[in-house]
C-alpha positions as CSV (number, residue, x, y, z in Angstrom):
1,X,116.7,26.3,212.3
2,X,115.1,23.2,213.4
3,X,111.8,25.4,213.9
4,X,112.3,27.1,210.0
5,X,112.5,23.7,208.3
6,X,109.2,22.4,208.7
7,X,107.8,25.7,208.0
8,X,109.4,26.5,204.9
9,X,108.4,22.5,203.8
10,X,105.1,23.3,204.8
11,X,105.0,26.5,202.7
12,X,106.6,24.8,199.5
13,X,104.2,22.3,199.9
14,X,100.8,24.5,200.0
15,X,102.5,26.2,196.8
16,X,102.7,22.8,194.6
17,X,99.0,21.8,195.5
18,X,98.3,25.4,194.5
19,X,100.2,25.0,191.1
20,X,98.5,21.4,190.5
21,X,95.3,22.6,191.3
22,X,95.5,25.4,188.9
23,X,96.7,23.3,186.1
24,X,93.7,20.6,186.8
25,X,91.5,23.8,186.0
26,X,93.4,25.1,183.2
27,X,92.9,21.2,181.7
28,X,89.4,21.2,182.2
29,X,88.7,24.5,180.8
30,X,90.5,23.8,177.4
31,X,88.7,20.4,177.0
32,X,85.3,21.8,177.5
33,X,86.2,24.3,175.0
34,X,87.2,21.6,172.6
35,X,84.5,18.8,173.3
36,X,81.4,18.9,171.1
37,X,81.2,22.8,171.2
38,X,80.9,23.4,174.7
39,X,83.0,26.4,174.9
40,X,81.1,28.0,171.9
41,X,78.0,26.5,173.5
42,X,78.7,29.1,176.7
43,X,79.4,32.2,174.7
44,X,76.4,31.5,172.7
45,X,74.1,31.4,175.6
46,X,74.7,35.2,176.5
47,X,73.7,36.3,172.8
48,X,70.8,33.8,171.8
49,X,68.3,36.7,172.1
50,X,69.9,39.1,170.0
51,X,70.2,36.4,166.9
52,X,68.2,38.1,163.8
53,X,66.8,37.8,160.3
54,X,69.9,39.0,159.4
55,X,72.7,37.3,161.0
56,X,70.6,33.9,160.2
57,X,71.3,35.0,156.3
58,X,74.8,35.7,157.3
59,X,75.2,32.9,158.8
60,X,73.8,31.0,155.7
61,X,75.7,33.0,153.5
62,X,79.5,32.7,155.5
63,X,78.8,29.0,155.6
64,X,78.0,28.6,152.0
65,X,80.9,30.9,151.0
66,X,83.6,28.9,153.1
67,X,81.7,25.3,152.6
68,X,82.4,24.6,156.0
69,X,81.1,25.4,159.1
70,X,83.0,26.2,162.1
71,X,81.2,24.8,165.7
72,X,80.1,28.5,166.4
73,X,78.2,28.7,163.4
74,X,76.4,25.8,164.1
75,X,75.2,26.4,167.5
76,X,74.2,30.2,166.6
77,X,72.1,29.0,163.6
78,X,70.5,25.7,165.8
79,X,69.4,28.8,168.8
80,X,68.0,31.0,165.7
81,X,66.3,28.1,164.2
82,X,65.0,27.4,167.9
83,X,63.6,31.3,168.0
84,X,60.9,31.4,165.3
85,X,60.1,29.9,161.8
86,X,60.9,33.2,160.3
87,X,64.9,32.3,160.6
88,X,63.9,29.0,159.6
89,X,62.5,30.6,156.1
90,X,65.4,32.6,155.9
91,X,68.0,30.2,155.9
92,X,66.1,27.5,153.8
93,X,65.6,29.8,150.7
94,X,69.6,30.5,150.3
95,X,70.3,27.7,147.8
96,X,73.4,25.7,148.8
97,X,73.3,26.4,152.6
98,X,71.8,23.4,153.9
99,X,74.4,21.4,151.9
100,X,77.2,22.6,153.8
101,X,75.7,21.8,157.0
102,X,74.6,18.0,155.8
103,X,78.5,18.1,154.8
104,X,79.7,18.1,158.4
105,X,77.1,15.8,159.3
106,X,78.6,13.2,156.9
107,X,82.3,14.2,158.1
108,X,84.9,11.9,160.2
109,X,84.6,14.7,162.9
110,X,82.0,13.3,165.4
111,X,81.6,16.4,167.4
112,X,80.8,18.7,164.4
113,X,78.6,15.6,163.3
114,X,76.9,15.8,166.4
115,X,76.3,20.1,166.0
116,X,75.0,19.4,162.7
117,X,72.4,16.6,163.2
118,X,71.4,19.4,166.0
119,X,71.1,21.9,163.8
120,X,69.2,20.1,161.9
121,X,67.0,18.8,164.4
122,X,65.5,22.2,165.1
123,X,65.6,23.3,161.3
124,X,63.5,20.5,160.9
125,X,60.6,22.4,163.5
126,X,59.9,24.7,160.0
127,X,57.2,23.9,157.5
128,X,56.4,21.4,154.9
129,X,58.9,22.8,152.5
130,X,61.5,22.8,154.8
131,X,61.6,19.5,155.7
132,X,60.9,18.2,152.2
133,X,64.2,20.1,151.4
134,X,65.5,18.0,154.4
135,X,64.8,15.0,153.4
136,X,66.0,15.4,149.9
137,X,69.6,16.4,150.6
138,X,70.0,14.5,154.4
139,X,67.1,12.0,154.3
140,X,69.3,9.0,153.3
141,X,72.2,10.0,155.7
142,X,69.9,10.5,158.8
143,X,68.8,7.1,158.0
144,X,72.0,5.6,158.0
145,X,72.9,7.3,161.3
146,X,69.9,6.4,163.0
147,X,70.9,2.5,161.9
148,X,74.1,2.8,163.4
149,X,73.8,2.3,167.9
150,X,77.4,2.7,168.1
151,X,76.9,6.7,168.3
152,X,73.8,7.0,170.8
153,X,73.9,10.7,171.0
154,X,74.0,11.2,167.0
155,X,71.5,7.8,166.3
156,X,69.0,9.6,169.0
157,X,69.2,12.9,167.3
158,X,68.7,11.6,164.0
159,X,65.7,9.9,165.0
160,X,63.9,13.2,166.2
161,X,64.6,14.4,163.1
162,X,63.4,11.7,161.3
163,X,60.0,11.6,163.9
164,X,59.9,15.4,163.3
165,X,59.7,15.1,159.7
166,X,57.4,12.2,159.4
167,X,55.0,13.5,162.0
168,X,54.5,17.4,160.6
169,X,55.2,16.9,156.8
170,X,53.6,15.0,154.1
171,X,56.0,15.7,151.4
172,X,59.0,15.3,153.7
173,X,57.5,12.0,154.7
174,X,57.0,10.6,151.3
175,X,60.4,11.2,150.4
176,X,61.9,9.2,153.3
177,X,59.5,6.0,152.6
178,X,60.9,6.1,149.4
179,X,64.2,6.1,151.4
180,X,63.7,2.9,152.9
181,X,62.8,4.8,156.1
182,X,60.1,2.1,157.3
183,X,62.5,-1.2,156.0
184,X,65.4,0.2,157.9
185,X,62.8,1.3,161.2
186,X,61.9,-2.9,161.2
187,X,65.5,-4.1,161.0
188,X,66.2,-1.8,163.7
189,X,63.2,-3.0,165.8
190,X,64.2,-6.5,165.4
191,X,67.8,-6.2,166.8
192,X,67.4,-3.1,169.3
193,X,68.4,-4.1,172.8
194,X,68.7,-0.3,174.7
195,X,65.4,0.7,175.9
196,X,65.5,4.0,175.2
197,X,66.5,3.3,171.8
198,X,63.7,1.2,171.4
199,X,61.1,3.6,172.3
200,X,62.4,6.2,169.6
201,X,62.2,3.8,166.8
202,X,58.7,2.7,167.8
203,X,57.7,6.0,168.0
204,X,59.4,7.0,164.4
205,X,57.5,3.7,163.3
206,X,53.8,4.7,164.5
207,X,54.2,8.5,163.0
208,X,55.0,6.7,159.9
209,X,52.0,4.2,160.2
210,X,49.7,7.1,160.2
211,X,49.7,7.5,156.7
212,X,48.1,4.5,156.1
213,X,50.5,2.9,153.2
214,X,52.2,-0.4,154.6
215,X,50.9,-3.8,153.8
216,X,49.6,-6.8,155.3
217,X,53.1,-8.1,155.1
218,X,54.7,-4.4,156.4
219,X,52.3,-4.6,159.5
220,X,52.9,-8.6,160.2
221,X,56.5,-7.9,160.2
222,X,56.4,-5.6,162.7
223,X,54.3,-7.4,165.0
224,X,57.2,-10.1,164.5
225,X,59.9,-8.0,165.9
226,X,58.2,-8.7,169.4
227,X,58.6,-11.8,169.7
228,X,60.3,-13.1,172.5
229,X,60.6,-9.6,173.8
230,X,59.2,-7.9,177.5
231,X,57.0,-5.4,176.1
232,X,56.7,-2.1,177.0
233,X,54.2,1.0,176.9
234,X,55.6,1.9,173.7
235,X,55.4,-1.6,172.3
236,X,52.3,-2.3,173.5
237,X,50.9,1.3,171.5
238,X,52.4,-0.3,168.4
239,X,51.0,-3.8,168.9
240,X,47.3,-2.2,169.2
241,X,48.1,-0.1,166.1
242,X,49.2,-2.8,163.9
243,X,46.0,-4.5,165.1
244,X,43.8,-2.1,163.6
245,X,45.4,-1.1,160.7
246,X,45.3,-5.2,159.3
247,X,42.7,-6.1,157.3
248,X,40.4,-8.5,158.9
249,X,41.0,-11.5,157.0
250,X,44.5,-11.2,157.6
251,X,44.0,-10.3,161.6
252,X,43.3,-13.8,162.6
253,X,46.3,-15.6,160.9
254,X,48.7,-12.5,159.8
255,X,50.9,-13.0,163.3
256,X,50.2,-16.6,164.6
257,X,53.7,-17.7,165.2
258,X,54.7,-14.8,167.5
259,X,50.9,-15.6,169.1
260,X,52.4,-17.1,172.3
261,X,54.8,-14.8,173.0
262,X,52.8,-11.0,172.9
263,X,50.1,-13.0,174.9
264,X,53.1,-13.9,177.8
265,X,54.1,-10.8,177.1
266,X,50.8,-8.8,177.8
267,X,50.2,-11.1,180.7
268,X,53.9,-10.3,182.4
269,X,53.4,-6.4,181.8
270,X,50.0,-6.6,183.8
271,X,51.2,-8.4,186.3
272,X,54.1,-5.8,186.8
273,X,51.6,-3.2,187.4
274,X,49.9,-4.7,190.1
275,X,50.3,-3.0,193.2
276,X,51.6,0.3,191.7
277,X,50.2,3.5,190.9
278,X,47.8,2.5,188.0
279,X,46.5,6.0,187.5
280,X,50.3,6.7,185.1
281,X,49.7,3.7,183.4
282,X,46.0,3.2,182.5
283,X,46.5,3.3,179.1
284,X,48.9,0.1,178.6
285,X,46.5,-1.6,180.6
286,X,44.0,-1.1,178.8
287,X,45.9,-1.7,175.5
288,X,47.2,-5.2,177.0
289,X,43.5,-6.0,177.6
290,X,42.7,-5.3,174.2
291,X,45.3,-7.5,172.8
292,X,44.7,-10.4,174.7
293,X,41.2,-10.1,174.0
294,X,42.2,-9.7,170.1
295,X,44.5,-13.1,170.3
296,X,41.2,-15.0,172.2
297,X,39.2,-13.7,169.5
298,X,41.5,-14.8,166.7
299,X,42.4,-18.5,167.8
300,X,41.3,-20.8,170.1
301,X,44.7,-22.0,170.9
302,X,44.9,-18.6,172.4
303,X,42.6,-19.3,175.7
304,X,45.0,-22.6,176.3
305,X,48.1,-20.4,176.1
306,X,46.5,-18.0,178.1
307,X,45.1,-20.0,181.2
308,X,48.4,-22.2,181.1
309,X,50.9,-18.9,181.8
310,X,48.5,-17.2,184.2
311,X,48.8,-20.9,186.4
312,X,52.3,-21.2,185.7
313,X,53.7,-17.7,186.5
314,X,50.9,-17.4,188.9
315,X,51.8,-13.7,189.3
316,X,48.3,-12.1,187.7
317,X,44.5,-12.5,188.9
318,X,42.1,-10.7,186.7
319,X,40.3,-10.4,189.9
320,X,43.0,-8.8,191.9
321,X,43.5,-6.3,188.5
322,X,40.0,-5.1,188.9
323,X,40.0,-4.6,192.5
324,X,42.8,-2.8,192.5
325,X,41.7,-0.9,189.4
326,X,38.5,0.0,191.0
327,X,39.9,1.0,194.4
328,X,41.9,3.5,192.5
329,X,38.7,4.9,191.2
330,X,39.7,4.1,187.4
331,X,35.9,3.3,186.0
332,X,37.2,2.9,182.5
333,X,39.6,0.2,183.3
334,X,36.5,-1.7,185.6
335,X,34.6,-1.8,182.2
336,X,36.9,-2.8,179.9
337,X,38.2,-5.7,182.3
338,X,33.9,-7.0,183.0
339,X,33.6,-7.0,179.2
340,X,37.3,-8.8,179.1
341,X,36.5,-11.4,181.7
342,X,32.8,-12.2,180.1
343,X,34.6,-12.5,176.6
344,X,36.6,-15.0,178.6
345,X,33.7,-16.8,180.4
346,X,31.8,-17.4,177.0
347,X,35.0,-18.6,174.7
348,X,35.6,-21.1,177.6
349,X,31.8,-22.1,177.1
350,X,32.9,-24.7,174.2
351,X,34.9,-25.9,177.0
352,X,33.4,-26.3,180.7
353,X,36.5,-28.6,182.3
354,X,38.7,-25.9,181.2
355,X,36.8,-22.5,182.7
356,X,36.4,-24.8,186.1
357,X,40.0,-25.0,186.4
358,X,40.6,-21.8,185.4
359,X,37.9,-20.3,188.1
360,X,39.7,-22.8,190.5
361,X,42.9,-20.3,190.2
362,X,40.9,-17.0,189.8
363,X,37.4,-17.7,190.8
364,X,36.2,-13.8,189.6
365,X,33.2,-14.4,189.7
366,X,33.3,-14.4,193.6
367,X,36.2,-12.4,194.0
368,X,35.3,-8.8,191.6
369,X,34.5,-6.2,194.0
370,X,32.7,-4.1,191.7
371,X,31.6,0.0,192.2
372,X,28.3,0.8,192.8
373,X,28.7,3.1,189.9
374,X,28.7,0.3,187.4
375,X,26.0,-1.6,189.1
C-alpha cells in the first residue's frame, strides 16, 4: 500500500494539470473568437479568394436589409474591397449600404467600430466617387475619431482613411476641408505626444497642403505647432513645405517667434545623425540644411542663435557633417553643405568678430575634406 499511494497521487495529479490545461485552451479559444473579430477573421482567411461580384452585392444588400452588420460581414466585405475596384463599384452603387456600415462605426461597440473604420479603410482604395460618397456620409465622424488618442487602433485607422481620401480624390478632399479636416489636423499637431501618431497627422496634413488652398495664417500656424518640439523626418518634410508654399513677403516674418526653436531643433536632428548610416537619412539632412539656411536668410538674429547653440551643445561641426557626408560618397549632400557654409561665411561678413569665433569652434575652412569630384 505504501508503494500505491504515491502512485495513485501522482496519477490524480498529472489528470488535474491535464483538466487545467485544457480549460486555459478552451478560454483562449472563445476570447479570440469574441475580440475584435478574430475568430471570423480565421474562417475568412480560407475563403478570401472565392469572394465575388456577387456575394459583395449580397453582402451589401443583407446589410442594408437587417441595418446591421454582424463582424463576419464586415471582414468579408473589407477582403473583397481589398480584391479589386470592381467590388468596390459594386457595393458603392447600392444606395443605403454604406450607411449601415458608418452606423457601427459610430456605435458603443468598439470592436465592431474598429471592423468598420477597416472596412472602410480599404473601401476608400476605390475611385473619386467612392470616396466623395465617403466623405459625405463618414467624413465628419472619421474626423472626430481621428481627434480622439484614447483609441490608437481606431484614431490610426481613421487617419489612413482620411490620408487615403485626401491624397487620391479631389472631390472627396474638398468635402472634408469643408469639414474642418485641416483645423482639427493643427489642434491635433499642437497637442500630439506619441510619435507614431504624430507622423500620421503630418502626413494627413502635407496630402492636404498639396491642393494649394490654406493661407498665410493656415501655413504660420502650422509651423507654430513645432515649437519647442524634437523634430523629426516627418516634421522636418512639413517644415520645408510650409516654407515654400508662403508667400515671400510673409516668409521672413510669418513664423519669427517659433524662430529659435526649429533652428535648435534642426541643429539637434543633425547632430543625431552624425556617426550613423547617412545614406537612410539624406533627405532630412538635406531638408534641415535648407531650413537653417531659410531662417539665416530671413533674420539676422538667426546667425546669433545659430552660432550660440552650435557652442553651447557643442555636439555638431559642419565640418565633421561634410566629411562624414563625403566619406559615404553622398555628392548631393557635399554640395548643398559648400553652398550652406559659404551662405554662412558671407552673412557673417557684416560681422568679422563673430565668424572668427565661430571658425575658432569649427574652423571649415581647414577642416572640409572635400572629393575630387567637386574640385
Amino acid at each position: 500500500m505504501d508503494v500505491e499511494v504515491p502512485f495513485v497521487e501522482q496519477n490524480r495529479s498529472q489528470r488535474r494539470n491535464e483538466l487545467k490545461w485544457d480549460q486555459k485552451t478552451h478560454r483562449k479559444k472563445e476570447a479570440d473568437r469574441n475580440r475584435a473579430g478574430l475568430g471570423e477573421l480565421h474562417h475568412s482567411i480560407g475563403v478570401m479568394e472565392t469572394i465575388t461580384e456577387t456575394e459583395i452585392k449580397g453582402l451589401a444588400g443583407r446589410i442594408k436589409r437587417r441595418k446591421r452588420c454582424e463582424p463576419l460581414d464586415l471582414v468579408r466585405l473589407s477582403y473583397g474591397f481589398q480584391q479589386s475596384r470592381e467590388n468596390i463599384s459594386h457595393f458603392i452603387r447600392i444606395t443605403g449600404a454604406i450607411n449601415v456600415i458608418v452606423k457601427e462605426l459610430t456605435g458603443h461597440d468598439y470592436n465592431l467600430q474598429l471592423l468598420a473604420a477597416e472596412c472602410i479603410c480599404n473601401l476608400s482604395l476605390g475611385d473619386d466617387v467612392c470616396c466623395e460618397k465617403i466623405s459625405t456620409f463618414a467624413g465628419t465622424y472619421l474626423i472626430a475619431l481621428a481627434e480622439n488618442p484614447n483609441c490608437r487602433p481606431l484614431q490610426q485607422t481613421c487617419l489612413w482613411i482620411l490620408q487615403n481620401i485626401v491624397g487620391s480624390s479631389p472631390k472627396g478632399a474638398e468635402v472634408l476641408f469643408s469639414q474642418g479636416l485641416v483645423v482639427v489636423l493643427i489642434r491635433l499637431l499642437s497637442t500630439v505626444t506619441d510619435h507614431e501618431a504624430a507622423d500620421d497627422i503630418i502626413l494627413t496634413l502635407e496630402l492636404a497642403l498639396n491642393y494649394n488652398q490654406e493661407t498665410s495664417a493656415t501655413l504660420d500656424q502650422i509651423v507654430q505647432c513645432f515649437t519647442g518640439k524634437a523634430l523629426h523626418p516627418s516634421s522636418l518634410r512639413l517644415l520645408y513645405k510650409c516654407y515654400n508654399l508662403l508667400p515671400a513677403k510673409d516668409a521672413n516674418t510669418a513664423h519669427g517667434e517659433c524662430s529659435e526653436s526649429i533652428i535648435r531643433g534642426c541643429v539637434d536632428y543633425l547632430a543625431s545623425v552624425l556617426g550613423t548610416y547617412l545614406e537612410s537619412q539624406a533627405a532630412s539632412i538635406l531638408l534641415s540644411i535648407r531650413i537653417l539656411a531659410h531662417h539665416l536668410a530671413a533674420t539676422p538674429t538667426s546667425r546669433n542663435i545659430l552660432v550660440s547653440h552650435l557652442m553651447t551643445r557643442n555636439t555638431l561641426k559642419f565640418s565633421d557633417l561634410f566629411n562624414e557626408c563625403a566619406a559615404s560618397n553622398l555628392m548631393p549632400l557635399c554640395k548643398e553643405l559648400l553652398w550652406f557654409l559659404g551662405q554662412l561665411q558671407s552673412f557673417f561678413g557684416e560681422d568679422p568678430a563673430q565668424l572668427q569665433t565661430y571658425l575658432s569652434f569649427d574652423n571649415f575652412v581647414e577642416h572640409l575634406n572635400v572629393p575630387k569630384s567637386l574640385m
